[in-house]
Z-matrix of the N, CA and C atoms (Angstrom, degrees):
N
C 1 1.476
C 2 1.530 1 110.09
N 3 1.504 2 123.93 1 108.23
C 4 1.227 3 114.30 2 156.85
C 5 1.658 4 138.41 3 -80.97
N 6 1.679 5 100.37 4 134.24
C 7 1.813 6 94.36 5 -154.31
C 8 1.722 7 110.76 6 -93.50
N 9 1.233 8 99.88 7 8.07
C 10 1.291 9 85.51 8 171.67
C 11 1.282 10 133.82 9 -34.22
N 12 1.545 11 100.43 10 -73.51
C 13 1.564 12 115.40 11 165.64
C 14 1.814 13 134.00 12 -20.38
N 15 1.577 14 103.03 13 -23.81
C 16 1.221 15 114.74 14 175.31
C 17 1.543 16 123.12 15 -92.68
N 18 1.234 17 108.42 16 -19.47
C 19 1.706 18 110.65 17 -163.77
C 20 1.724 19 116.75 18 -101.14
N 21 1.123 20 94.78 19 141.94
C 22 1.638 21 106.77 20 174.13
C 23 1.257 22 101.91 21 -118.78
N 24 1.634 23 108.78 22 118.69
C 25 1.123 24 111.32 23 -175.36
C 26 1.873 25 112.49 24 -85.13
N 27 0.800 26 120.26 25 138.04
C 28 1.288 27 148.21 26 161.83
C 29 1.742 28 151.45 27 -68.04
N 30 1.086 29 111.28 28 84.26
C 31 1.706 30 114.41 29 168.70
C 32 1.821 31 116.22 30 -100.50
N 33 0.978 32 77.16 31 87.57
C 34 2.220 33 82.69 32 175.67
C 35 1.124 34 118.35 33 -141.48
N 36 1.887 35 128.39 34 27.53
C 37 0.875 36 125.89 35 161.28
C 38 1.467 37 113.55 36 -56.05
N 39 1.276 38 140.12 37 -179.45
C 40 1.423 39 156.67 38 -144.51
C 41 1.861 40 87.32 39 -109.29
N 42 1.694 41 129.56 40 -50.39
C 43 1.169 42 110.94 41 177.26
C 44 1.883 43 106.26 42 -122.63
N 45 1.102 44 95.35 43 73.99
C 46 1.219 45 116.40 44 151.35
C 47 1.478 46 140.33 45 -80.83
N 48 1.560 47 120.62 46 110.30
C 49 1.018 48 123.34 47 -127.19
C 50 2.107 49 91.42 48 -133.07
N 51 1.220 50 94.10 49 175.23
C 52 1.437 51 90.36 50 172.95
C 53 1.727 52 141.78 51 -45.54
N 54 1.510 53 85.93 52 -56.80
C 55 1.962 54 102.96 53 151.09
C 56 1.069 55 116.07 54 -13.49
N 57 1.438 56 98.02 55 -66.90
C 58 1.239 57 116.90 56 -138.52
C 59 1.770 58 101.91 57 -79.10
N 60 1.445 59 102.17 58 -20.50
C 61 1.406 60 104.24 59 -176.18
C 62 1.762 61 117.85 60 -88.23
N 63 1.448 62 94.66 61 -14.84
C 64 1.974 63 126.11 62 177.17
C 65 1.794 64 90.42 63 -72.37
N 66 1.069 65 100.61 64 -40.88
C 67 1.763 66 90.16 65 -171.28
C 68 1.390 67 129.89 66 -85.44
N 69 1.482 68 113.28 67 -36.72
C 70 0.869 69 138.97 68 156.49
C 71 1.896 70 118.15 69 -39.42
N 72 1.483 71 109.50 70 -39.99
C 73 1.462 72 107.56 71 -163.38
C 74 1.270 73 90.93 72 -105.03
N 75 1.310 74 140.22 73 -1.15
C 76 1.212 75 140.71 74 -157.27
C 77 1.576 76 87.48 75 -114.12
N 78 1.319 77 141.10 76 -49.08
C 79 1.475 78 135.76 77 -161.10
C 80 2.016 79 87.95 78 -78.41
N 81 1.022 80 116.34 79 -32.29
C 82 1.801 81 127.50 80 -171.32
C 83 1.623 82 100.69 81 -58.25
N 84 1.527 83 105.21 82 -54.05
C 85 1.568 84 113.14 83 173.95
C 86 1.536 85 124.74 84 -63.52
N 87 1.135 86 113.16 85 -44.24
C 88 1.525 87 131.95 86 -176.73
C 89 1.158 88 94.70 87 -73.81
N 90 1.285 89 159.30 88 -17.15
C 91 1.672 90 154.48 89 -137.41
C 92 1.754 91 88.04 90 -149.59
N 93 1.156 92 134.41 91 -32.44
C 94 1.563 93 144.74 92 -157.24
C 95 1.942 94 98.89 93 44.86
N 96 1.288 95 115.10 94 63.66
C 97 1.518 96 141.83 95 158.13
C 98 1.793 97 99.38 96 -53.05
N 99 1.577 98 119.57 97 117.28
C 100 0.999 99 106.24 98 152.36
C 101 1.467 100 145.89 99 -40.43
N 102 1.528 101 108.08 100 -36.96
C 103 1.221 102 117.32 101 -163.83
C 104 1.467 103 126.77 102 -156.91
N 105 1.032 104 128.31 103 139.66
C 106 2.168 105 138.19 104 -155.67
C 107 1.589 106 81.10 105 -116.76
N 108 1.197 107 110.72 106 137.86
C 109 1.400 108 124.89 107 139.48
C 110 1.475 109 126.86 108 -135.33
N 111 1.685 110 106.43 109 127.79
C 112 1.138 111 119.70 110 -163.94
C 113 1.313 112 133.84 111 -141.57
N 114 1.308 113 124.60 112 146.49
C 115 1.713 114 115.39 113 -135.34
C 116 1.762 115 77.67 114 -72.29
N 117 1.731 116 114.38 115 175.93
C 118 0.982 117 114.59 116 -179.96
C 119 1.470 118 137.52 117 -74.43
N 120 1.435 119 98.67 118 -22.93
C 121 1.312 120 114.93 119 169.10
C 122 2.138 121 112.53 120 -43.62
N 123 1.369 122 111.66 121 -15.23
C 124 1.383 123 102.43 122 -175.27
C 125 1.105 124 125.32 123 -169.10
N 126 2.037 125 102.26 124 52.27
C 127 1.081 126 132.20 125 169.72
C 128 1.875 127 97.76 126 -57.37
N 129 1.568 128 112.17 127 -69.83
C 130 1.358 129 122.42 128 163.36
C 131 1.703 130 107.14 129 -0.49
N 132 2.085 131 109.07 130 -72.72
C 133 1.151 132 88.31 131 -176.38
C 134 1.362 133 152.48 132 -93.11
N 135 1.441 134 107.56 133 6.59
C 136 1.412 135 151.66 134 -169.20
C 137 1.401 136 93.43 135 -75.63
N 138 1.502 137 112.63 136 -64.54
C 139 1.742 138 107.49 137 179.45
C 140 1.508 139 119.81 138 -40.85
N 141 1.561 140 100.39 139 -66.24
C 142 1.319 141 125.41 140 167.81
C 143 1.755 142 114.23 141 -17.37
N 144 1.715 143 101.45 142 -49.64
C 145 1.386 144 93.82 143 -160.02
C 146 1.115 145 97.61 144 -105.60
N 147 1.397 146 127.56 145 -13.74
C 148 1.721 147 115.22 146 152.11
C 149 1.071 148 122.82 147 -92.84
N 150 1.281 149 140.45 148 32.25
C 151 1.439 150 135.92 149 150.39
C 152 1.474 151 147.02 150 -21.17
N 153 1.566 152 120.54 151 91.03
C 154 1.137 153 112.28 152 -164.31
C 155 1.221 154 116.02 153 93.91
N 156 1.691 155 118.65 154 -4.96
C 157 1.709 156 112.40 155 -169.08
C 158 1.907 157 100.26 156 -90.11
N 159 1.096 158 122.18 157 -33.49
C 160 1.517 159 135.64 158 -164.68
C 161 1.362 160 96.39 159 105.80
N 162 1.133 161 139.06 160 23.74
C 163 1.976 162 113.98 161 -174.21
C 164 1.348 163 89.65 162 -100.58
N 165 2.023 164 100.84 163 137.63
C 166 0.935 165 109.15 164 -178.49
C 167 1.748 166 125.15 165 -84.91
N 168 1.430 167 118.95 166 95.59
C 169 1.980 168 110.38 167 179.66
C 170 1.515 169 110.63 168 -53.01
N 171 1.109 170 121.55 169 161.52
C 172 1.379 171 152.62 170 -145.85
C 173 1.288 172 114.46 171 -163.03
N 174 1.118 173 107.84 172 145.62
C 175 1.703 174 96.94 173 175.30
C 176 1.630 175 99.24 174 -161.58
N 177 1.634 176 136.90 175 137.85
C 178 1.089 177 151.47 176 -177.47
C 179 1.520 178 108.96 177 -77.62
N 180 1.861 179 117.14 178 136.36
C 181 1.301 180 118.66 179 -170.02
C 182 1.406 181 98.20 180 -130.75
N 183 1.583 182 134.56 181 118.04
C 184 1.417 183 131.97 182 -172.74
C 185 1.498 184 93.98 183 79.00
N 186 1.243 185 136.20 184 61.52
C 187 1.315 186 124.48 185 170.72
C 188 1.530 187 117.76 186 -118.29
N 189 1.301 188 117.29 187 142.74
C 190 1.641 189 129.81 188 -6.61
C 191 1.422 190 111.79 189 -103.47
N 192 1.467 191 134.96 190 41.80
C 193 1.126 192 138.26 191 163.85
C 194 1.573 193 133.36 192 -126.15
N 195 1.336 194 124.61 193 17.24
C 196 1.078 195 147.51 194 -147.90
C 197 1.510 196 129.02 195 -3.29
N 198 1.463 197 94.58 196 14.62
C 199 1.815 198 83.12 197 -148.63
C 200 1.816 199 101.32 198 -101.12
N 201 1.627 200 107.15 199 47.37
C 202 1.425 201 121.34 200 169.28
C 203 1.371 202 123.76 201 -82.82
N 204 1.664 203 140.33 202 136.72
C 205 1.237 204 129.95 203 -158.50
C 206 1.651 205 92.36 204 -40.25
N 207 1.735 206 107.65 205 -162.91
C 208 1.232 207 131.61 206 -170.29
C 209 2.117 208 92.28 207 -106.59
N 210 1.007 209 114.79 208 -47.96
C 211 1.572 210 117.53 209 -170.71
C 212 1.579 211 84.78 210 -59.91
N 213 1.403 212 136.82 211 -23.36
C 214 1.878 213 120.09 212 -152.42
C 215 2.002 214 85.59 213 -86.98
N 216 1.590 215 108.48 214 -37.41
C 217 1.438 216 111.36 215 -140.62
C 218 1.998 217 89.10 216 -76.93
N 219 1.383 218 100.41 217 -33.93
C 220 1.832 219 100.56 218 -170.80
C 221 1.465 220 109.50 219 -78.61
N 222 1.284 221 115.40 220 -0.26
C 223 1.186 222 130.02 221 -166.32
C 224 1.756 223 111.17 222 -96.37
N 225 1.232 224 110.97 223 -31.65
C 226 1.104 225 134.61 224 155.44
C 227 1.602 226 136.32 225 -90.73
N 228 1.573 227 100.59 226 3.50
C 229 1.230 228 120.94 227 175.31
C 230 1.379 229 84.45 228 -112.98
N 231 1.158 230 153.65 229 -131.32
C 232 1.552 231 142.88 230 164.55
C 233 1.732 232 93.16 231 65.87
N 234 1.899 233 83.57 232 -87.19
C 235 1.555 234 93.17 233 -170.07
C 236 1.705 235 127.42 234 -53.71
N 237 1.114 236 114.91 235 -15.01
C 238 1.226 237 121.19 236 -150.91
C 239 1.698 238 101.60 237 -99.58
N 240 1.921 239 95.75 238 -35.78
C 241 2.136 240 99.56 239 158.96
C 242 0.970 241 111.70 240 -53.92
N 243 1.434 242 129.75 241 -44.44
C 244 1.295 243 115.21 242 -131.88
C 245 1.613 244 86.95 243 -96.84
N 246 1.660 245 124.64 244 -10.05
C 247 1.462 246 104.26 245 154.48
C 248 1.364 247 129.60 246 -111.98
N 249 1.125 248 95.17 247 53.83
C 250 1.577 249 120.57 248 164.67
C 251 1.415 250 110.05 249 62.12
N 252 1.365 251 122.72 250 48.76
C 253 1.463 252 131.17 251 175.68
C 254 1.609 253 108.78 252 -62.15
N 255 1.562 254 118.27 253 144.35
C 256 1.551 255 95.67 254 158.82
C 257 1.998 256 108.80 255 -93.69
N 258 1.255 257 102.46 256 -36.39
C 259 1.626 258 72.91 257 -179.16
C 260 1.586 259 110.05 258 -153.88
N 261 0.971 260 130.03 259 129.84
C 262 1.576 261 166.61 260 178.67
C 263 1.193 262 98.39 261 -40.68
N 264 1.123 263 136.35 262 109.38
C 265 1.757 264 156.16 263 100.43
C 266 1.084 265 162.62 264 -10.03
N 267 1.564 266 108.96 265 31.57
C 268 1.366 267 118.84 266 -143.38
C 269 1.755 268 99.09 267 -102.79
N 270 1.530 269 94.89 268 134.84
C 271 1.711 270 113.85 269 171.20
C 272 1.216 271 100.50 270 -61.85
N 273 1.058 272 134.13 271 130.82
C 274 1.833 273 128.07 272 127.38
C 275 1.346 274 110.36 273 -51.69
N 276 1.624 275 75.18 274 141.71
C 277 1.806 276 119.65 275 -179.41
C 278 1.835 277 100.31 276 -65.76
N 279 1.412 278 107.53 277 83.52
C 280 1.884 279 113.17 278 -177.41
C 281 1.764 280 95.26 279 -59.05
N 282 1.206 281 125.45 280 -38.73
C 283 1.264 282 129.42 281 -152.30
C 284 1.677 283 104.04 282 -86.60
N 285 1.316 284 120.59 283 -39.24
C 286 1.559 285 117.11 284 153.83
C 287 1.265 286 117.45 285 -65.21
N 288 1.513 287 121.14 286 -22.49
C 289 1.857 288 108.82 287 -174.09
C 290 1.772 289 82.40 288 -77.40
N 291 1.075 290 126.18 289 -67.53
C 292 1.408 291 131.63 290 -174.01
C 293 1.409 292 106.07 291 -18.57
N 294 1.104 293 122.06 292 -69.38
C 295 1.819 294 141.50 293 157.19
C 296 1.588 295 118.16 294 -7.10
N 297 1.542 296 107.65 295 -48.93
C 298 1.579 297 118.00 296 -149.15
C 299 1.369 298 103.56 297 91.35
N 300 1.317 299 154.37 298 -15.29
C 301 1.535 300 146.80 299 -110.22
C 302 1.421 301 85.53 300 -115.36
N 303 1.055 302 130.19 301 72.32
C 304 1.893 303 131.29 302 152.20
C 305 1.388 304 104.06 303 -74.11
N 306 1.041 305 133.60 304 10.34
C 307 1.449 306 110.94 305 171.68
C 308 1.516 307 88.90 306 -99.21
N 309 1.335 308 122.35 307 -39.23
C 310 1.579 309 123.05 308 -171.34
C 311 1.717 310 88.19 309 -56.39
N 312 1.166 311 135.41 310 -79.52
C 313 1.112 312 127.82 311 -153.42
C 314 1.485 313 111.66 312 -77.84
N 315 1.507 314 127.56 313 10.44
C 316 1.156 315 114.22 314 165.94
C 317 1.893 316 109.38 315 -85.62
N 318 1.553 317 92.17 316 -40.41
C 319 1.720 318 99.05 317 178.89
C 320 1.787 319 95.82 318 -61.63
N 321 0.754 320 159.86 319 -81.14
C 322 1.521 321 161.98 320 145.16
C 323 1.294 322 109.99 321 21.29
N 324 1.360 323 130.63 322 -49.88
C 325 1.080 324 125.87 323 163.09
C 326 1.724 325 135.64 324 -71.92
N 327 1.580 326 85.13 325 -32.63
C 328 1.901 327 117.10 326 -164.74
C 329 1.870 328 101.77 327 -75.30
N 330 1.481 329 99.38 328 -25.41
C 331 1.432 330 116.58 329 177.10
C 332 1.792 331 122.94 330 -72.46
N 333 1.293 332 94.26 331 -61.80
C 334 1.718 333 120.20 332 168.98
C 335 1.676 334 113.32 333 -57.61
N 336 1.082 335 109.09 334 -56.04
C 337 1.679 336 119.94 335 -164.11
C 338 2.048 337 110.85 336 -59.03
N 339 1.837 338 107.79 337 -28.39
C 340 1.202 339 76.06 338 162.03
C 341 1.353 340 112.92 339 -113.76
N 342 1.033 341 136.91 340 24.08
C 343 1.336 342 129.77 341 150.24
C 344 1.389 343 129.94 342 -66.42
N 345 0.800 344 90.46 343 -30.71
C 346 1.888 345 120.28 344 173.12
C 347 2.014 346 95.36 345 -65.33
N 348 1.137 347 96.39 346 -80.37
C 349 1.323 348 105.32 347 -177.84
C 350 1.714 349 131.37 348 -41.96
N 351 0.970 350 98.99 349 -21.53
C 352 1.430 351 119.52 350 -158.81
C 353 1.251 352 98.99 351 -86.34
N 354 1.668 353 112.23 352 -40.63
C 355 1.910 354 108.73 353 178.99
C 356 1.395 355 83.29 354 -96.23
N 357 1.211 356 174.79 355 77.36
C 358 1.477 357 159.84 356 53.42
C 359 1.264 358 88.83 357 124.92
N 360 1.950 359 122.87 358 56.54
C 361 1.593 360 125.51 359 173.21
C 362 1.670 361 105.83 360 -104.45
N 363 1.223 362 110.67 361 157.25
C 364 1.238 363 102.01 362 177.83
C 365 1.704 364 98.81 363 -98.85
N 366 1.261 365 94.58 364 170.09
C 367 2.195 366 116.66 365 176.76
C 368 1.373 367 116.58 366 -124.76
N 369 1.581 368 105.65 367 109.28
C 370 1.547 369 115.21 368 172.53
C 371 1.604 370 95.56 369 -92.75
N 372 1.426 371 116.54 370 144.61
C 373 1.499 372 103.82 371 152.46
C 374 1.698 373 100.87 372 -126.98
N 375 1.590 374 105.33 373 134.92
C 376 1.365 375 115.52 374 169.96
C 377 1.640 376 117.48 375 -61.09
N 378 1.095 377 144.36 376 154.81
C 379 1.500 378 173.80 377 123.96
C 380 1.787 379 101.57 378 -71.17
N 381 1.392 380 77.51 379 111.36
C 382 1.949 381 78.19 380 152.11
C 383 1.349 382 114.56 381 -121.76
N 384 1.394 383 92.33 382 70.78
C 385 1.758 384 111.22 383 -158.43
C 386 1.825 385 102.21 384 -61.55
N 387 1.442 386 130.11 385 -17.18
C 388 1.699 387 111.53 386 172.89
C 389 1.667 388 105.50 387 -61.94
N 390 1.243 389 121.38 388 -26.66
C 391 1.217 390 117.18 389 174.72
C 392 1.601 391 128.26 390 -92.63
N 393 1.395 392 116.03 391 3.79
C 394 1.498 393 133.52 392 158.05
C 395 1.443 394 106.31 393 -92.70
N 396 1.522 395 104.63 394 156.23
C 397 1.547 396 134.17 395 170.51
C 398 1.304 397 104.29 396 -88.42
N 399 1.331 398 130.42 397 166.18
C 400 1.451 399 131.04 398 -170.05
C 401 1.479 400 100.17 399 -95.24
N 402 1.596 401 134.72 400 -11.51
C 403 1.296 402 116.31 401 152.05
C 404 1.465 403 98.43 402 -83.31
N 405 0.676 404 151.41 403 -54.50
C 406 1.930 405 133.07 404 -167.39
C 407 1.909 406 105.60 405 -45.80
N 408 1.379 407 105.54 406 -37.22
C 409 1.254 408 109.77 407 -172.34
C 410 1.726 409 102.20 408 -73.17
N 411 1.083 410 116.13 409 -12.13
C 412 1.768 411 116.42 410 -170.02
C 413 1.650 412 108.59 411 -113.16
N 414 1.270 413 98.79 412 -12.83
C 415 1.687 414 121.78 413 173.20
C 416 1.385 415 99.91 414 -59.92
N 417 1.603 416 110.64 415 -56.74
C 418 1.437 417 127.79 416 -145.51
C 419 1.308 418 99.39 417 -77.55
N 420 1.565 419 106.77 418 -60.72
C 421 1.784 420 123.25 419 166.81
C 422 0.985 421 112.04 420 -5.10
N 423 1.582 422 118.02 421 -69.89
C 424 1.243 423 133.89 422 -143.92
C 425 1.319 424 104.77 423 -87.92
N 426 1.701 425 111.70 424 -31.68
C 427 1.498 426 116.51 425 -176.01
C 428 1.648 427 116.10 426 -54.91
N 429 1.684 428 98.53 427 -59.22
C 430 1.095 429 117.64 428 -161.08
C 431 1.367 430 100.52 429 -95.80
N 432 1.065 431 148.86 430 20.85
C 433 1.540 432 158.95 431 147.25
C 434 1.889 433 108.07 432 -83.97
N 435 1.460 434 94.95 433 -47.66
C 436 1.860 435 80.75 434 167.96
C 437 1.625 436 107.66 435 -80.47
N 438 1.207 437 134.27 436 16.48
C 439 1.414 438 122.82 437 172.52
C 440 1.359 439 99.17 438 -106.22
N 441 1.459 440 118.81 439 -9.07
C 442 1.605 441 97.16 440 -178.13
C 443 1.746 442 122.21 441 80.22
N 444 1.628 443 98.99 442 39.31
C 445 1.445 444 91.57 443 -179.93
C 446 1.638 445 107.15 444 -88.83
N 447 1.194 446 115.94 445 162.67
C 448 1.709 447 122.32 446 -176.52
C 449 1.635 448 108.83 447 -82.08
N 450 1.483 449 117.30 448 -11.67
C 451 1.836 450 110.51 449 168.15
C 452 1.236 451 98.45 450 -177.02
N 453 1.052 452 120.97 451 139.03
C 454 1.680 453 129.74 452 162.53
C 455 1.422 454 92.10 453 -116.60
N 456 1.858 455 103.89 454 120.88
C 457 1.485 456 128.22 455 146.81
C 458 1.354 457 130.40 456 -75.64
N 459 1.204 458 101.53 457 137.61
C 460 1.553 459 110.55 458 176.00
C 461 1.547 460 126.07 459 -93.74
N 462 1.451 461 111.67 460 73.40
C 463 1.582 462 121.80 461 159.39
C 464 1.368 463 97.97 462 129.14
N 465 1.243 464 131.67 463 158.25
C 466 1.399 465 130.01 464 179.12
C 467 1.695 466 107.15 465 -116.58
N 468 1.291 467 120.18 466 2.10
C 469 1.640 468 127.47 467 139.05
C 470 1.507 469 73.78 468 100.33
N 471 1.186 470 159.57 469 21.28
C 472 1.487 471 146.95 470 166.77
C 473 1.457 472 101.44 471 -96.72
N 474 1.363 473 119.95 472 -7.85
C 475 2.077 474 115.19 473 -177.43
C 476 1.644 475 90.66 474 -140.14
N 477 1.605 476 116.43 475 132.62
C 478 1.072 477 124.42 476 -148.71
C 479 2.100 478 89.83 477 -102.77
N 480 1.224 479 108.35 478 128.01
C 481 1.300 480 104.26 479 -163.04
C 482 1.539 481 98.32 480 -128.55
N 483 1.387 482 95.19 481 133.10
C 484 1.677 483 116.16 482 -152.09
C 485 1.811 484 97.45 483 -90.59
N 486 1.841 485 111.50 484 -28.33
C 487 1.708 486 117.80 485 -167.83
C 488 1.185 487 98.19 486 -99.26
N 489 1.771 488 139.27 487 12.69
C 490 1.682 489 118.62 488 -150.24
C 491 1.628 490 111.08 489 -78.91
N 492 1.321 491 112.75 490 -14.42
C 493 1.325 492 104.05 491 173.00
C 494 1.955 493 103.48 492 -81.61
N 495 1.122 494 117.85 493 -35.93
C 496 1.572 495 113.48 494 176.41
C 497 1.823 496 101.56 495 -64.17
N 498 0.997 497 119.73 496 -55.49
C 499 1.134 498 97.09 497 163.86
C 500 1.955 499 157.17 498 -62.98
N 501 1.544 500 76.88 499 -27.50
C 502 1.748 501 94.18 500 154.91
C 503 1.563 502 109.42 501 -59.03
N 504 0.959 503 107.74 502 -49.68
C 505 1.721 504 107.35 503 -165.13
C 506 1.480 505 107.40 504 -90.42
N 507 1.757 506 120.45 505 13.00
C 508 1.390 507 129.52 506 153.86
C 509 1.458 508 115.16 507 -73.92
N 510 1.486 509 112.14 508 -46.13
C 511 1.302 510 135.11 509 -166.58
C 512 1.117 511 113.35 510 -64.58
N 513 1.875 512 117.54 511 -56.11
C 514 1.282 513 131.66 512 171.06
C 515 1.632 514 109.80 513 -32.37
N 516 1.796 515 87.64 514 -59.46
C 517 1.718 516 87.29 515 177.70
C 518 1.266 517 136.36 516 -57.69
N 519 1.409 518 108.19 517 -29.04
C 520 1.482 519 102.21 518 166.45
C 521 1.577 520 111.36 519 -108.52
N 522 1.404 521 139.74 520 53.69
C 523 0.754 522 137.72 521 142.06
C 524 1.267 523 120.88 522 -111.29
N 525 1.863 524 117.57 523 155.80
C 526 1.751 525 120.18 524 -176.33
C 527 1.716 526 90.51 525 -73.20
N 528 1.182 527 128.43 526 155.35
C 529 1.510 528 148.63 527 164.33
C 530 1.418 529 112.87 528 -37.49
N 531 1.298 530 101.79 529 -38.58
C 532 1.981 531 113.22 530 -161.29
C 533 1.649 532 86.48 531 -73.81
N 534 1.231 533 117.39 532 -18.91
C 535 1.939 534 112.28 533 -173.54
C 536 1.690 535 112.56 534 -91.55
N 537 1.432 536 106.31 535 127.58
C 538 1.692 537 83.21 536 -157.71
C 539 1.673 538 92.90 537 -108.17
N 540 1.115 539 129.08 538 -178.15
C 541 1.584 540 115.56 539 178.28
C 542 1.368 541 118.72 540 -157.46
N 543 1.138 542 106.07 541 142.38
C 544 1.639 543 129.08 542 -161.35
C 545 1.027 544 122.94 543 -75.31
N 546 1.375 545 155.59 544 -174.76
C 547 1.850 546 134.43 545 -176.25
C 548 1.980 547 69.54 546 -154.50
N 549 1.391 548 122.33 547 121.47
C 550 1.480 549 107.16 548 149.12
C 551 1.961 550 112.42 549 -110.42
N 552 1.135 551 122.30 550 6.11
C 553 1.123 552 130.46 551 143.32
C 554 1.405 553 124.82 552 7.55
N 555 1.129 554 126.92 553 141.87
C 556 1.770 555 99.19 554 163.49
C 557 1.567 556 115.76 555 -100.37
N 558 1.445 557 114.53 556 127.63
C 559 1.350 558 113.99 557 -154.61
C 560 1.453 559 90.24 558 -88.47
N 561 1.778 560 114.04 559 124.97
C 562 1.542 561 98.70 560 166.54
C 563 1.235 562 119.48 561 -101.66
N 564 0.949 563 136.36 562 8.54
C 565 1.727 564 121.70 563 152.51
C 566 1.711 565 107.82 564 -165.37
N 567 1.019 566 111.54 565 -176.13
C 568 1.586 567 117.48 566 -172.99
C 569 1.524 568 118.47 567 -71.60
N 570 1.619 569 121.85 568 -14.76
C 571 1.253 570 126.49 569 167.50
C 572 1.400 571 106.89 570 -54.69
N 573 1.969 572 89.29 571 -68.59
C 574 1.661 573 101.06 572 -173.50
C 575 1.714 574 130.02 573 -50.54
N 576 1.121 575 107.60 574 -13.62
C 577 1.514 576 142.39 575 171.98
C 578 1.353 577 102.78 576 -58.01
N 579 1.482 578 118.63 577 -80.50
C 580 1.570 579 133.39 578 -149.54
C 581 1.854 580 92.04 579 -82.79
N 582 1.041 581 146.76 580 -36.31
C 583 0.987 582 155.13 581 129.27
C 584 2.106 583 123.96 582 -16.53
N 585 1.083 584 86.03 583 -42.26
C 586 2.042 585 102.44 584 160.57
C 587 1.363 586 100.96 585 -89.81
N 588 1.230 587 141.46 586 -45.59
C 589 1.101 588 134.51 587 147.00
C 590 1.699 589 123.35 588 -10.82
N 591 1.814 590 89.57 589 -104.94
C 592 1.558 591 84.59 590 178.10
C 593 1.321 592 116.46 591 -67.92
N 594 1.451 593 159.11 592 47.32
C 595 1.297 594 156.46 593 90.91
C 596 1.910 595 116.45 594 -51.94
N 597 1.229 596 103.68 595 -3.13
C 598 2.105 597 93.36 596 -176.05
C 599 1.082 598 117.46 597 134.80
N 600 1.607 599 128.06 598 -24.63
C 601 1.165 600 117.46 599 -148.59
C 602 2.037 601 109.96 600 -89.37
N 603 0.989 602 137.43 601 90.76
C 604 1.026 603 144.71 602 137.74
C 605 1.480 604 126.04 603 13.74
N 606 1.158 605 104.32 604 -80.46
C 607 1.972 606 118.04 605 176.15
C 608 1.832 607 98.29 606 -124.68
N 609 1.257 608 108.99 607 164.04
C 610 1.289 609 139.76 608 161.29
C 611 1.062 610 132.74 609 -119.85
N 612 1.752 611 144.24 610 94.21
C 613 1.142 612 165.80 611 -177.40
C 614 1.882 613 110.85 612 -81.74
N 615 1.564 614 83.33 613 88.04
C 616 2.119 615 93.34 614 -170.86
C 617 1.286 616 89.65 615 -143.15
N 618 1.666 617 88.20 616 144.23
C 619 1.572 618 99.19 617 147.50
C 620 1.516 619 148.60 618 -95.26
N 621 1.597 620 95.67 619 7.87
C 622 1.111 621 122.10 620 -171.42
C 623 1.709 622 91.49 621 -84.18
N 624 1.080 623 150.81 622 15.70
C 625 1.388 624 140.85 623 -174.06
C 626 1.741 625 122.31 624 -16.54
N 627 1.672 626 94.02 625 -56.93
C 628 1.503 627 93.59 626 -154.80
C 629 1.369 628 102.99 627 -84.26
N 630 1.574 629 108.26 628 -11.10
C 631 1.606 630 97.81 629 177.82
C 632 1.297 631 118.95 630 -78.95
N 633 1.663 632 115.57 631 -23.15
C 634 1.600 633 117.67 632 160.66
C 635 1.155 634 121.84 633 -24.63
N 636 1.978 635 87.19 634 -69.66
C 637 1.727 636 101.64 635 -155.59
C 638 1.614 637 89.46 636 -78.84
N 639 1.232 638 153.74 637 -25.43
C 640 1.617 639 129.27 638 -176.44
C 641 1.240 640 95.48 639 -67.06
N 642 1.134 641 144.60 640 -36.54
C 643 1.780 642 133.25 641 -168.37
C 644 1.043 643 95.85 642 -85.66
N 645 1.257 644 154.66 643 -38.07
C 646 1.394 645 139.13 644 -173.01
C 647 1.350 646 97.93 645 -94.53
N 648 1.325 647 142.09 646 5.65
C 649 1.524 648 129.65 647 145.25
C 650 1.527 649 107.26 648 -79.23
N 651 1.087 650 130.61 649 -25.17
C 652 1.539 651 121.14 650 -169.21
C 653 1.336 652 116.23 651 -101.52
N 654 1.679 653 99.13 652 9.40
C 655 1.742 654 104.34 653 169.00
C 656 1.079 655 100.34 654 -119.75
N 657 1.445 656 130.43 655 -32.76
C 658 1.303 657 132.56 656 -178.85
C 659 1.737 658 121.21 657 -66.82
């Protein structure tokens, strides 16, 4: 199995810097990587340096803890159109699921989704599912599956989660098909990969890129 096809490569360390965003779009092109994700500060240059290739930019909203009002998160969605993002990243609010507060996170969503929509962006929302229960995780499913989001990821790779394939393959289950879903996990090698795979997982959000694709060249 070659994994290219699955991975979004990734710059969201804490000092992530320009380089880092030159390298990143450059291993995406050379590999033809669906997808860059990049803190917001340099959506701007991410486009820039994939220009014309199809790779899709990304950019994180409430990251990596989501639990910032709703005016902070659209505010940074705002910013993030107007530099030509393709699609929106937003953490869930852990501290309203904690709550019970679905009305908080239904207005949260009900707010964002057509702004989003309106410039023709797509909507990931993160899970930091080691810190959800498997009803909170089927709560959410269900929430954000009747809103019609374009992928819910599983973990934003900042809390090291020991169940993420049991929980990937929770999600699957309660999600409709048309919802595809993300693993941000840290993938440690190409077994553990193809394995997120056949449990659901859609794309892969690592920074480990090139060590993917060399192991899945030397089996492939």
């Amino acid at each position: 199995m070659r994994i290219e096809k699955y991975i979004e490569h990734t710059a969201l360390k804490p000092d992530t810097c320009i380089g880092d965003i030159k390298a990143v779009c450059k291993v995406a092109i050379e590999y033809k990587l669906p997808g860059v994700s990049v803190p917001p500060l340099f959506v701007k240059k991410a486009k820039i340096c994939t220009a014309k290739t199809g790779i899709n930019i990304s950019t994180v909203i409430g990251y990596p803890f989501g639990y910032c009002a709703i005016e902070a998160k659209i505010a940074e969605i705002v910013m993030a159109i107007i530099d030509d993002v393709d699609e929106i990243k937003m953490v869930i609010n852990l501290s309203a699921v904690k709550n019970n507060d679905w009305q908080f996170l239904a207005n949260e969503i009900n707010t964002a989704l057509p702004i989003i929509r309106n410039r023709g962006k797509k909507i990931t929302v993160i899970f930091e599912t080691s810190l959800l229960t498997a009803a909170e995780i089927i709560s959410a499913c269900d929430m954000y599956g009747a809103a019609g989001v374009d992928f819910i990821q599983v973990d934003t790779g900042f809390i090291e989660n020991k169940l993420v394939i049991e929980n990937l393959a929770l999600i699957r289950k309660n999600l409709a098909a048309s919802i595809q879903i993300k693993v941000g996990a840290d993938i440690k090698n190409y077994i553990f990969a193809k394995e997120l795979i056949k449990a659901g997982a859609n794309y892969f959000c690592c920074n480990n890129s090139l060590k993917l694709i060399a192991e899945s060249l030397q089996k492939n």
